[in-house]
ZAVEXDO-351925 format. One record per residue: x, y, z of N, C-alpha, C in turn. Coordinates in pm, 1 decimal. Example, Ala and Ser with C-alpha at 12.3 -4.5 7.8 and 13.67 -1.06 7.14 Angstrom:
<rs>
+----------+----------+----------+----------+----------+----------+----------+----------+----------+
!   n_east !  n_north !     n_up !  ca_east ! ca_north !    ca_up !   c_east !  c_north !     c_up !
+----------+----------+----------+----------+----------+----------+----------+----------+----------+
!   1319.0 !   -569.0 !    780.0 !   1230.0 !   -450.0 !    780.0 !   1320.0 !   -330.0 !    780.0 !
!   1285.0 !   -225.0 !    708.0 !   1367.0 !   -106.0 !    714.0 !   1290.0 !      3.0 !    787.0 !
+----------+----------+----------+----------+----------+----------+----------+----------+----------+
</rs>
This chain:
<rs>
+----------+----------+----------+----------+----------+----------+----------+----------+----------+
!   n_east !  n_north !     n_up !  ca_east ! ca_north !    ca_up !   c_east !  c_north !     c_up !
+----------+----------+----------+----------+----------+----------+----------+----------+----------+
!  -8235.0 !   4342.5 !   4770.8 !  -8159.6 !   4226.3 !   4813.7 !  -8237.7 !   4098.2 !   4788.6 !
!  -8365.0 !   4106.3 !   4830.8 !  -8450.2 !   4004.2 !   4811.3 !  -8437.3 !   3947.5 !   4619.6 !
!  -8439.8 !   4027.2 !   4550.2 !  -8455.6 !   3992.4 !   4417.1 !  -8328.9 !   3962.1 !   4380.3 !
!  -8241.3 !   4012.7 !   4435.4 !  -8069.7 !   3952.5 !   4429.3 !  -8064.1 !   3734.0 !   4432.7 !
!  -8144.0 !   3773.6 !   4557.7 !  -8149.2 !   3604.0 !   4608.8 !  -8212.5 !   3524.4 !   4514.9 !
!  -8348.6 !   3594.1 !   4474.0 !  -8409.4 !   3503.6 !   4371.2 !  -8411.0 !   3480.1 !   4277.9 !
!  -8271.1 !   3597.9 !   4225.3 !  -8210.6 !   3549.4 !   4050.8 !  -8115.9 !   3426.2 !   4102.4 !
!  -8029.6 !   3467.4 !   4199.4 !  -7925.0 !   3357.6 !   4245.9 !  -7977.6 !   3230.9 !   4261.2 !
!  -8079.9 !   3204.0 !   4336.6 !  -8152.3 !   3071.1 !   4331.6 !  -8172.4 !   3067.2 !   4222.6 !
!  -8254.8 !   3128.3 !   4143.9 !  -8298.3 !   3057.2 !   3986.9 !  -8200.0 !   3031.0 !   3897.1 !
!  -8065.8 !   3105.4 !   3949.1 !  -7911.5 !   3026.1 !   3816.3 !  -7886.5 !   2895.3 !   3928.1 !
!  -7919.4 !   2875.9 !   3980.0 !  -7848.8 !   2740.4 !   4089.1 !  -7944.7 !   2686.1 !   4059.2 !
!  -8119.0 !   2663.9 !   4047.0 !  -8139.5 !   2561.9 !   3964.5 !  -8145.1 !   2531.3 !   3843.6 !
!  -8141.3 !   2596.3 !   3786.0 !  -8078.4 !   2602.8 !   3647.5 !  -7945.7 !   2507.5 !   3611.2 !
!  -7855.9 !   2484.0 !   3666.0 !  -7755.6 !   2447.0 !   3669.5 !  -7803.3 !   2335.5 !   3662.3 !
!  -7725.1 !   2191.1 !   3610.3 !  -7701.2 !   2083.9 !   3635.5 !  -7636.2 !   2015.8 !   3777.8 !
!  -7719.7 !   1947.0 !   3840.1 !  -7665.1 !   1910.1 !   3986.5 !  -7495.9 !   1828.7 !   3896.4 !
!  -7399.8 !   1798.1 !   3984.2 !  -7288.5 !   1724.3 !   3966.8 !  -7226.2 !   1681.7 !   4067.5 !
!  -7225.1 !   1504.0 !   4019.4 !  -7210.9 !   1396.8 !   4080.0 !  -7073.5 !   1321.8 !   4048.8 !
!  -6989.6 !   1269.1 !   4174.2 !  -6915.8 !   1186.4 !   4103.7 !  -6900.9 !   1081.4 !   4248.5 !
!  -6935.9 !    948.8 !   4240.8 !  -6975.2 !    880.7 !   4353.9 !  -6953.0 !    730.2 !   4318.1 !
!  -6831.4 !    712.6 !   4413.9 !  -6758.5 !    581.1 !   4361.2 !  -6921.0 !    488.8 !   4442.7 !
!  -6955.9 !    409.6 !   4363.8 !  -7046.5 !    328.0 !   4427.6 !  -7009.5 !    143.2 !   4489.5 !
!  -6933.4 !    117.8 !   4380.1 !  -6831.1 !    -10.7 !   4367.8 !  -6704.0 !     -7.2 !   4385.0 !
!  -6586.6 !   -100.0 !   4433.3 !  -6466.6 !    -91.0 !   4425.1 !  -6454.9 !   -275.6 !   4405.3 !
!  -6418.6 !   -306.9 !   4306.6 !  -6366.4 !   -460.6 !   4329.2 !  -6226.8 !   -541.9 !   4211.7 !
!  -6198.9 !   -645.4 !   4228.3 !  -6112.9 !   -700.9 !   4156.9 !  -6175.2 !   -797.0 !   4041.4 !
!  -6135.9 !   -774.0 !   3903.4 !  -6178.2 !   -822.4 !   3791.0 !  -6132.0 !   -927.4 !   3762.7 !
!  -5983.6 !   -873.2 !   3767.9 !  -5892.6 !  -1040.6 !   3703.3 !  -5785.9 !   -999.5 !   3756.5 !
!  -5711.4 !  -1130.5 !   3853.7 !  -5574.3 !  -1108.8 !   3864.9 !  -5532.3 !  -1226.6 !   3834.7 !
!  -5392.0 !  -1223.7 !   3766.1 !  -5247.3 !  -1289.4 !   3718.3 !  -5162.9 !  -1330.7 !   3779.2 !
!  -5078.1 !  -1441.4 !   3846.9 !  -4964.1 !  -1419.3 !   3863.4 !  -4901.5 !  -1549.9 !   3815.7 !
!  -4759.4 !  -1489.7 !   3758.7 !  -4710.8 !  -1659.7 !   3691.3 !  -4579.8 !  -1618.1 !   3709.9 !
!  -4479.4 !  -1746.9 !   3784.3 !  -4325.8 !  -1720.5 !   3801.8 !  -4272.7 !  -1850.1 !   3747.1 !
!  -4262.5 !  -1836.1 !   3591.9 !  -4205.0 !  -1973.9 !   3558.5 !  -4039.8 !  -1971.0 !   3559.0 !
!  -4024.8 !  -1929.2 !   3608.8 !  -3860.7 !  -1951.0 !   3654.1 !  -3791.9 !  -1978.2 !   3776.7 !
!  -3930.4 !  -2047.4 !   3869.1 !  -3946.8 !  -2069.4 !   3991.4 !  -3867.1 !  -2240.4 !   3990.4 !
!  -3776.1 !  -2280.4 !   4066.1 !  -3712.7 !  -2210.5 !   4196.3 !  -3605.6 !  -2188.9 !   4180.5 !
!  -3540.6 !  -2176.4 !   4059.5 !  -3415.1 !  -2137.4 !   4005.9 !  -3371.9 !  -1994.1 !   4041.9 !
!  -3444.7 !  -1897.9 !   4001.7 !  -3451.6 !  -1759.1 !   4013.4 !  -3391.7 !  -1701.0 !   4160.7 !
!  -3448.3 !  -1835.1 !   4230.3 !  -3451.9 !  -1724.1 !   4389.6 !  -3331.0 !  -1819.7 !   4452.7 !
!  -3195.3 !  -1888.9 !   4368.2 !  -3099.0 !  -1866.8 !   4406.8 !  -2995.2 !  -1745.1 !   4309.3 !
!  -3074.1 !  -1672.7 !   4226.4 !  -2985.7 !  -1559.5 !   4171.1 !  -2987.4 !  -1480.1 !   4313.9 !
!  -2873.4 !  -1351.7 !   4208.1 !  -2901.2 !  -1201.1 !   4303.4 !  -3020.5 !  -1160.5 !   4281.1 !
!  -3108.0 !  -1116.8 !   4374.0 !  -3201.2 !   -984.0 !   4312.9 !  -3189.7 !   -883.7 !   4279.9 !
!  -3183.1 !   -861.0 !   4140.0 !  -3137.3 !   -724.6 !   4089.4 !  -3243.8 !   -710.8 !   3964.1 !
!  -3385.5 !   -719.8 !   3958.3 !  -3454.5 !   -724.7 !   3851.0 !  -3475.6 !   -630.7 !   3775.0 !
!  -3477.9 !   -627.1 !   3621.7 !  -3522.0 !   -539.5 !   3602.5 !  -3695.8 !   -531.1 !   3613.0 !
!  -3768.8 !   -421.3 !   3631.0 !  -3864.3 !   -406.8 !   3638.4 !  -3943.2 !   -290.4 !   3545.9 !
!  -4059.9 !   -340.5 !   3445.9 !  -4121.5 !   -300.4 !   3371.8 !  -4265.1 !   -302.4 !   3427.3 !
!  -4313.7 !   -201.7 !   3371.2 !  -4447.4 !   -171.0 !   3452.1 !  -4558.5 !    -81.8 !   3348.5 !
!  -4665.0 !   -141.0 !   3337.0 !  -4802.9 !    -99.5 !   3224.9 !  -4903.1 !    -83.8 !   3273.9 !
!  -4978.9 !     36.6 !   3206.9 !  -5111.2 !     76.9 !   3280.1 !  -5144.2 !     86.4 !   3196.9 !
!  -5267.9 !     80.6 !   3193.6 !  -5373.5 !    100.5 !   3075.2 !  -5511.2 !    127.4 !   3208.5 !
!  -5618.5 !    210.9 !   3162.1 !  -5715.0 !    248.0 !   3194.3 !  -5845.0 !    263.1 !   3103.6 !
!  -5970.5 !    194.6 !   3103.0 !  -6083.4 !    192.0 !   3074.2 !  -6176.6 !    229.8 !   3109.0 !
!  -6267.6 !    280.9 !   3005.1 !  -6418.7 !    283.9 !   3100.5 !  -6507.4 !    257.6 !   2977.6 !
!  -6612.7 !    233.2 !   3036.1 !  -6758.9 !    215.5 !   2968.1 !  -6897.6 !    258.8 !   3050.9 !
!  -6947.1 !    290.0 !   2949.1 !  -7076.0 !    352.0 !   3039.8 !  -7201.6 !    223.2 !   3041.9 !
!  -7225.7 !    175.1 !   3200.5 !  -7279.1 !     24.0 !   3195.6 !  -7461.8 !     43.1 !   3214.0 !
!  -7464.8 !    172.6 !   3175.9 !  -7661.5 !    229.0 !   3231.9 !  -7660.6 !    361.7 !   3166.8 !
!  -7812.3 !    348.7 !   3171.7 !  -7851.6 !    514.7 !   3093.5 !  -7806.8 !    627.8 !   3248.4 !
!  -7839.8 !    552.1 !   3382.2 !  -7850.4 !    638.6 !   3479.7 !  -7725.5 !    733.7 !   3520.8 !
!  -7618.7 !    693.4 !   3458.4 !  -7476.9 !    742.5 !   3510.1 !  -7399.5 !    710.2 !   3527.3 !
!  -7386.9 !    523.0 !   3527.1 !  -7305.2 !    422.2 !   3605.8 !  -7177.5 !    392.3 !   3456.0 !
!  -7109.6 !    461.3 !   3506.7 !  -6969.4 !    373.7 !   3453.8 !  -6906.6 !    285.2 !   3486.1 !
!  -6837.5 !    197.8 !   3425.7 !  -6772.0 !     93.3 !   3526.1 !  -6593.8 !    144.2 !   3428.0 !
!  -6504.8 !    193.7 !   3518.4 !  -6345.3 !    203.7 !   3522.9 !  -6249.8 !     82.2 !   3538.1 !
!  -6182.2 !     17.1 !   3451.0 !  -6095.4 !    -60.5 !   3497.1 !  -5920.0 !    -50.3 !   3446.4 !
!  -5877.3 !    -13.0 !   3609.4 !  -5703.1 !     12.1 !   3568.0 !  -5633.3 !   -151.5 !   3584.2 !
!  -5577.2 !   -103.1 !   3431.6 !  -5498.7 !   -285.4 !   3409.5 !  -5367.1 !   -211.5 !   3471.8 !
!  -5265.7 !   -308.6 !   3508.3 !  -5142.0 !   -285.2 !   3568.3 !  -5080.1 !   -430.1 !   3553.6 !
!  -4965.0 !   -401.4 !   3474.1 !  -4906.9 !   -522.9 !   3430.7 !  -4764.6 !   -487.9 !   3475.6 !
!  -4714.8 !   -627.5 !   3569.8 !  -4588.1 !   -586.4 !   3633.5 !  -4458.8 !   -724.2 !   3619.4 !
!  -4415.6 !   -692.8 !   3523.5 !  -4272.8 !   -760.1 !   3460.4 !  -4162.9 !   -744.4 !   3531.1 !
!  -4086.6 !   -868.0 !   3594.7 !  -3970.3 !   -846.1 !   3666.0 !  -3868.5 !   -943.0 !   3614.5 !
!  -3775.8 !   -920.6 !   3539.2 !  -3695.2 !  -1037.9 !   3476.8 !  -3517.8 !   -974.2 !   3558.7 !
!  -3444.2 !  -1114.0 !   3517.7 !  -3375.3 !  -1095.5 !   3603.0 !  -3240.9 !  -1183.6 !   3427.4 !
!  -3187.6 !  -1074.4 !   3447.1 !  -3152.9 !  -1110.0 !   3266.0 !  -3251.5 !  -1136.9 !   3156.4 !
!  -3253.8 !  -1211.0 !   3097.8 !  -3332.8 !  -1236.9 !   2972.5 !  -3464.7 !  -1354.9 !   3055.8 !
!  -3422.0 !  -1368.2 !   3177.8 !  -3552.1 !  -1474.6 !   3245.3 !  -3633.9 !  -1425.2 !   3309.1 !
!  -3779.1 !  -1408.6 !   3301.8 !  -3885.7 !  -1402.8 !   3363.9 !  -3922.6 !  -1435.1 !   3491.3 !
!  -3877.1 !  -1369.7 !   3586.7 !  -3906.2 !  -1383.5 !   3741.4 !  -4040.5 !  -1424.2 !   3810.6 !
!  -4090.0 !  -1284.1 !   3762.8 !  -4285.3 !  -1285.5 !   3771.0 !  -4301.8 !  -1211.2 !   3652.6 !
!  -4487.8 !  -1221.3 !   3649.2 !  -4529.4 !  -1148.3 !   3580.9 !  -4686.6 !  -1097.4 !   3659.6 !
!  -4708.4 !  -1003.0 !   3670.5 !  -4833.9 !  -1018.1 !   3732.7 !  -4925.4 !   -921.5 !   3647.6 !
!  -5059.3 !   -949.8 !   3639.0 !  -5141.7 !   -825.6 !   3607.8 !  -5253.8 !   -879.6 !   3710.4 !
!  -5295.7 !   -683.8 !   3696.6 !  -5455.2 !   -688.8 !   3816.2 !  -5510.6 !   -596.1 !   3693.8 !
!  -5662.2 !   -626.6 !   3712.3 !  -5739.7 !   -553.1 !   3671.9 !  -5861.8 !   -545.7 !   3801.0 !
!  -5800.5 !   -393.9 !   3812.2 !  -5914.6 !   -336.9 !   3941.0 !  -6022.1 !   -226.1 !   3925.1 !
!  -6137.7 !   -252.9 !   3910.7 !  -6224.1 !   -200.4 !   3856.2 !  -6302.2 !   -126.9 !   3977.4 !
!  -6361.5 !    -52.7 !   3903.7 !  -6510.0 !     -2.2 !   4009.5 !  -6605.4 !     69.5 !   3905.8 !
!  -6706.8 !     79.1 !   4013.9 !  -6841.5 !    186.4 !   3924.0 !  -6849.7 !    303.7 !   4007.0 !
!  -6870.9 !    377.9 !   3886.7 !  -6885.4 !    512.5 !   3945.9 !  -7014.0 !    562.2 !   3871.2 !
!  -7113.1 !    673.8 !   3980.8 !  -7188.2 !    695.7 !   3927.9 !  -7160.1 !    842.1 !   3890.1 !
!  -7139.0 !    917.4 !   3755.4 !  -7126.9 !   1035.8 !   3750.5 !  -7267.7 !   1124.3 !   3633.5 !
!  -7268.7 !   1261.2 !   3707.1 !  -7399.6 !   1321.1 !   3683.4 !  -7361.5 !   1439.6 !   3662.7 !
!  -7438.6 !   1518.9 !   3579.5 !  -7409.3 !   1688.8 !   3534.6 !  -7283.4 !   1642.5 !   3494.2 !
!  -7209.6 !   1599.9 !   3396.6 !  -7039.7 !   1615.3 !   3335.6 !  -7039.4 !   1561.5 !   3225.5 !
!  -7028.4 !   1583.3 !   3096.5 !  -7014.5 !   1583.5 !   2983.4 !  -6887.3 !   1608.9 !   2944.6 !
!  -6864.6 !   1563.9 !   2841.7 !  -6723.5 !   1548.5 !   2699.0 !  -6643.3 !   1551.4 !   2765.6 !
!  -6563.6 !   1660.6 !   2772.1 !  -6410.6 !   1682.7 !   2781.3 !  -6379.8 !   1642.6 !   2968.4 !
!  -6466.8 !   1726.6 !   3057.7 !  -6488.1 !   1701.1 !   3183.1 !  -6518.4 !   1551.7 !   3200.8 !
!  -6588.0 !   1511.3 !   3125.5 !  -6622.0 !   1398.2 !   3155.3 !  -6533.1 !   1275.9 !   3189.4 !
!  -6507.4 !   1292.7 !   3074.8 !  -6316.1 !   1198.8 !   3011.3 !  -6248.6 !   1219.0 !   3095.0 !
!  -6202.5 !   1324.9 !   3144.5 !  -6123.4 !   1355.5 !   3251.6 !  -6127.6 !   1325.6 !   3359.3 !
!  -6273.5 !   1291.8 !   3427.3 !  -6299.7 !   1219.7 !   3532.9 !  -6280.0 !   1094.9 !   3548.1 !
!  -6292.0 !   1025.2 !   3475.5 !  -6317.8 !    870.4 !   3406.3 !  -6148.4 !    820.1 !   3370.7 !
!  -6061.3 !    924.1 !   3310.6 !  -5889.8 !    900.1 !   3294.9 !  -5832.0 !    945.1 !   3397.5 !
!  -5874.2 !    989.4 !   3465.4 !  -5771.1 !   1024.7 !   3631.1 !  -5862.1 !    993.2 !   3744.7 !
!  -5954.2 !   1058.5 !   3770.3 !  -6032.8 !   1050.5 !   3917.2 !  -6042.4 !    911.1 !   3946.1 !
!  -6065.1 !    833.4 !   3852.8 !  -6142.0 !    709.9 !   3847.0 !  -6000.1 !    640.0 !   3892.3 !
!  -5918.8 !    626.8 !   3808.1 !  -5755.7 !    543.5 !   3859.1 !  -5726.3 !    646.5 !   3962.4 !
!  -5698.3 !    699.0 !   3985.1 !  -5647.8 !    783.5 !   4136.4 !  -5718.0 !    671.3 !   4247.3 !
!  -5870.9 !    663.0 !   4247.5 !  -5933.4 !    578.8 !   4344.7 !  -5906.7 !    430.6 !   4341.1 !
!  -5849.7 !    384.3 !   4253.6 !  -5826.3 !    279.8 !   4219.1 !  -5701.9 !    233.7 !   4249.5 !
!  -5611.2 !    258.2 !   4232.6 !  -5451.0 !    260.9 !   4221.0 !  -5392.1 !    171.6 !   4308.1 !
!  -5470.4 !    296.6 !   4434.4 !  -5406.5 !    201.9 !   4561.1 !  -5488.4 !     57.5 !   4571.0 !
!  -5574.9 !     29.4 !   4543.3 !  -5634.7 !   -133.9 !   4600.3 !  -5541.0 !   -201.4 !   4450.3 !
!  -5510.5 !   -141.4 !   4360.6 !  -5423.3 !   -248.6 !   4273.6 !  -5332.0 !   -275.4 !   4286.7 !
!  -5236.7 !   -129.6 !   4338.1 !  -5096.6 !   -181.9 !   4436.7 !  -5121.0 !   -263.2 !   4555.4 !
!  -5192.2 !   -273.6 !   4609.2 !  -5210.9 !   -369.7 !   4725.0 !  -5213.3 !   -495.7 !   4696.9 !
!  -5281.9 !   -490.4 !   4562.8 !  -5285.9 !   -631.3 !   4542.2 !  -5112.4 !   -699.3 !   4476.3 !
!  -5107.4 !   -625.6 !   4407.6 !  -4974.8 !   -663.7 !   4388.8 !  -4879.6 !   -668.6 !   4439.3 !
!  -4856.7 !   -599.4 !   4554.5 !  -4784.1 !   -624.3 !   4659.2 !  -4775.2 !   -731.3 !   4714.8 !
!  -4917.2 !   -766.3 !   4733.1 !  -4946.1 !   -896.6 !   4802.5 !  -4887.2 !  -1061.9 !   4740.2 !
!  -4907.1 !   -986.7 !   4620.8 !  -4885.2 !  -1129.5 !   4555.3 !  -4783.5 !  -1177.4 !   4503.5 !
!  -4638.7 !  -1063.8 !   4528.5 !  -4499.5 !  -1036.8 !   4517.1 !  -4439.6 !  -1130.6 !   4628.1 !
!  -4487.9 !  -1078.0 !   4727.2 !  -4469.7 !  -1097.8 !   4888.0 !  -4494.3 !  -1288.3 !   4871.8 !
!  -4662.0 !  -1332.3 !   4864.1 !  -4699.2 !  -1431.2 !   4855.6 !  -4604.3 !  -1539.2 !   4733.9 !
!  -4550.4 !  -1493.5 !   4610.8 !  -4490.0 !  -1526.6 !   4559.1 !  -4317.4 !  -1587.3 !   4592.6 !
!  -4278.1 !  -1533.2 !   4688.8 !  -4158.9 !  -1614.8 !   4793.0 !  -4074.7 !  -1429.0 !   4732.1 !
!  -4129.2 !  -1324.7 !   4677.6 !  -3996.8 !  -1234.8 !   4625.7 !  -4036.6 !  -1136.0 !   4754.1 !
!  -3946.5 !  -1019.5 !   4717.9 !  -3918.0 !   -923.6 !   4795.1 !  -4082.2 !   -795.0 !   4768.3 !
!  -4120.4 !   -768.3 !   4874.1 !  -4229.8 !   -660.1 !   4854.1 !  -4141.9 !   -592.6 !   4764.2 !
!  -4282.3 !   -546.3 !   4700.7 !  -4274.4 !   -430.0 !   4532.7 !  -4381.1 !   -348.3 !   4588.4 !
!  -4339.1 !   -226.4 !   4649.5 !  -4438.9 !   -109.5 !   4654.8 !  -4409.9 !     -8.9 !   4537.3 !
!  -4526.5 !      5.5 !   4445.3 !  -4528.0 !     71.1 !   4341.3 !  -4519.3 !    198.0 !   4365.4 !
!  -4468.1 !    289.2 !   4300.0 !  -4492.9 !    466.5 !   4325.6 !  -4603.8 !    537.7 !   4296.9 !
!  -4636.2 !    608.6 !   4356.2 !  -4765.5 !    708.7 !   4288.2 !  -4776.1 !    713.4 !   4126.9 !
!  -4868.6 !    768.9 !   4104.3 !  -4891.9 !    780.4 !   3938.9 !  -4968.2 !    908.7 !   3932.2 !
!  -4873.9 !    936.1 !   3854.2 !  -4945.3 !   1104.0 !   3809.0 !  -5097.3 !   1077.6 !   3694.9 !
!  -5190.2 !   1044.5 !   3718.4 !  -5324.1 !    989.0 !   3620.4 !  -5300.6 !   1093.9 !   3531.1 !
!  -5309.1 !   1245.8 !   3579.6 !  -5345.4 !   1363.4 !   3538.1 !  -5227.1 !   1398.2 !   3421.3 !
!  -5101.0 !   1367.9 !   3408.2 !  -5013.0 !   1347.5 !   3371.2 !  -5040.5 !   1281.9 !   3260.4 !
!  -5049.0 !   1166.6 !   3322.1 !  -5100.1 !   1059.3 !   3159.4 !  -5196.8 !   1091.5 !   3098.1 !
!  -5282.5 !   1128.2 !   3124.6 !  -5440.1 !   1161.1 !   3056.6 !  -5355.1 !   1313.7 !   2950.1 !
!  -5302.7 !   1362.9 !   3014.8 !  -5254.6 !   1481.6 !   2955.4 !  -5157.4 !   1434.4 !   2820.0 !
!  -5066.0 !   1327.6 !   2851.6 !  -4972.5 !   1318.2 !   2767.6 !  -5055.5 !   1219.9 !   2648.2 !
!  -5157.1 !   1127.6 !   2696.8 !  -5269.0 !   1064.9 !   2594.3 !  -5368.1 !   1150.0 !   2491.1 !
!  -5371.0 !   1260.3 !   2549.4 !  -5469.9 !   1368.8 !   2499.7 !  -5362.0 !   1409.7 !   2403.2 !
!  -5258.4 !   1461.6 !   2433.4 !  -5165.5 !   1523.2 !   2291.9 !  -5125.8 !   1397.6 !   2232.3 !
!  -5118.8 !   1297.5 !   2241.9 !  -5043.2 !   1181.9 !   2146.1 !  -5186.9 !   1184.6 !   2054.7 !
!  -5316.7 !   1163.9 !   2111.3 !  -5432.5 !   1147.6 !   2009.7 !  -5436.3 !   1226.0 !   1907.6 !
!  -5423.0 !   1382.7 !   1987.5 !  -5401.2 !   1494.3 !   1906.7 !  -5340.7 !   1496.3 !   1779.6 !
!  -5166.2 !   1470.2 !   1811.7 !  -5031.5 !   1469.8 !   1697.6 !  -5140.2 !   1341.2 !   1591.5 !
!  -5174.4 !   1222.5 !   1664.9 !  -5194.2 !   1144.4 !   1550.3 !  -5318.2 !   1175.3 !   1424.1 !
!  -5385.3 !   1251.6 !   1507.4 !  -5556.7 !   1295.9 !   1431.5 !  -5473.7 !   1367.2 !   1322.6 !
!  -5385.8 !   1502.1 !   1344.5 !  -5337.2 !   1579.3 !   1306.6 !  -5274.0 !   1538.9 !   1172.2 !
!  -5168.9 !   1414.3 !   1175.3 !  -5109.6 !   1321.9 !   1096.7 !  -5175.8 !   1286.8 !   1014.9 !
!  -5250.1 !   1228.8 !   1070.0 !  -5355.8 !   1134.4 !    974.1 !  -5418.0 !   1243.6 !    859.7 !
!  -5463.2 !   1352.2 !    911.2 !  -5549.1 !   1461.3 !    833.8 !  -5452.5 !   1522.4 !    739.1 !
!  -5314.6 !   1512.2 !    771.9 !  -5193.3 !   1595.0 !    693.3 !  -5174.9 !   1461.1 !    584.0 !
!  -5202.0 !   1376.0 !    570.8 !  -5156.3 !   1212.9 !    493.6 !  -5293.4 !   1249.1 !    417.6 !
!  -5408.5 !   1285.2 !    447.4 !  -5506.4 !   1242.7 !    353.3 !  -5535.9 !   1406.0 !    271.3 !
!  -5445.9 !   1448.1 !    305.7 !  -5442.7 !   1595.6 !    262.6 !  -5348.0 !   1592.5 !    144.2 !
!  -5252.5 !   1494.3 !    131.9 !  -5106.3 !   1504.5 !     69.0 !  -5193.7 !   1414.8 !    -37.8 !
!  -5255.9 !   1291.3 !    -17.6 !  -5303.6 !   1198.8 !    -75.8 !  -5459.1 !   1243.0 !   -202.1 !
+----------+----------+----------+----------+----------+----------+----------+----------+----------+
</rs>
């Protein structure tokens, strides 16, 4: 039993420790512009509403430190006129350790906006509200979803590209 334990300890240090440790949470850049102000807010409210995410990262140190930033761009027109427009870019650092390539990415395209999400809807909420319109609470976001459906669009296009220089 004893020698049981001390192979088991020696694959556990062996292993790479793994880290994923939001260290930062803050706001980068926020937007808001309603040039159709004060006309707009004797229409009906019936907007349409368009909505963009985009997600980043970069690695800002040798030590681990990434810095994540989810853009969220939120379009509300009301016919062909521009109600609001808002974007946030809400960033943070994360320090992540033991996780490489594919894991890695994956942490950095979902974990990272999952933690994020909500302080960007907040903000935009806020500034809907502050703007004289009706609160806009955004819906959840499947990250894992998108990262998934980004991973096969890269895919089809690599694929393309290699079938074009194949034909060529």
């Amino acid at each position: 039993m004893a020698d049981e334990q001390t192979t088991a300890e020696a694959g556990a240090a062996q292993a790479p420790e793994q880290q994923f440790v939001m260290q930062r949470i803050y706001t980068k850049d926020v937007s808001f512009e309603s040039p159709a102000t004060p006309g707009v807010f004797r229409q009906q409210w019936q907007p349409k509403i368009n909505i963009d995410l985009n997600t980043k990262s970069d690695k800002i140190d040798e030590e681990g430190n990434f810095e994540v930033v989810l853009t969220i761009t939120v379009t509300a027109k009301i016919e062909d006129e521009t109600a609001f427009l808002i974007e946030v870019q809400q960033a943070g650092i994360f320090f992540i350790k033991g996780f490489e390539g594919e894991t890695l990415r994956r942490l950095l395209g979902t974990a990272a906006p999952n933690i994020l999400f909500p302080y960007a809807r907040e903000s935009i909420d806020t500034m809907v509200v502050k703007g004289g319109f009706p609160a806009l609470m955004l819906a959840p976001v499947n990250f894992d979803a998108l990262y998934q459906q980004a991973v096969a669009q890269a895919q089809a296009q690599s694929q393309a590209a290699e079938q074009g220089e194949a034909t060529h």
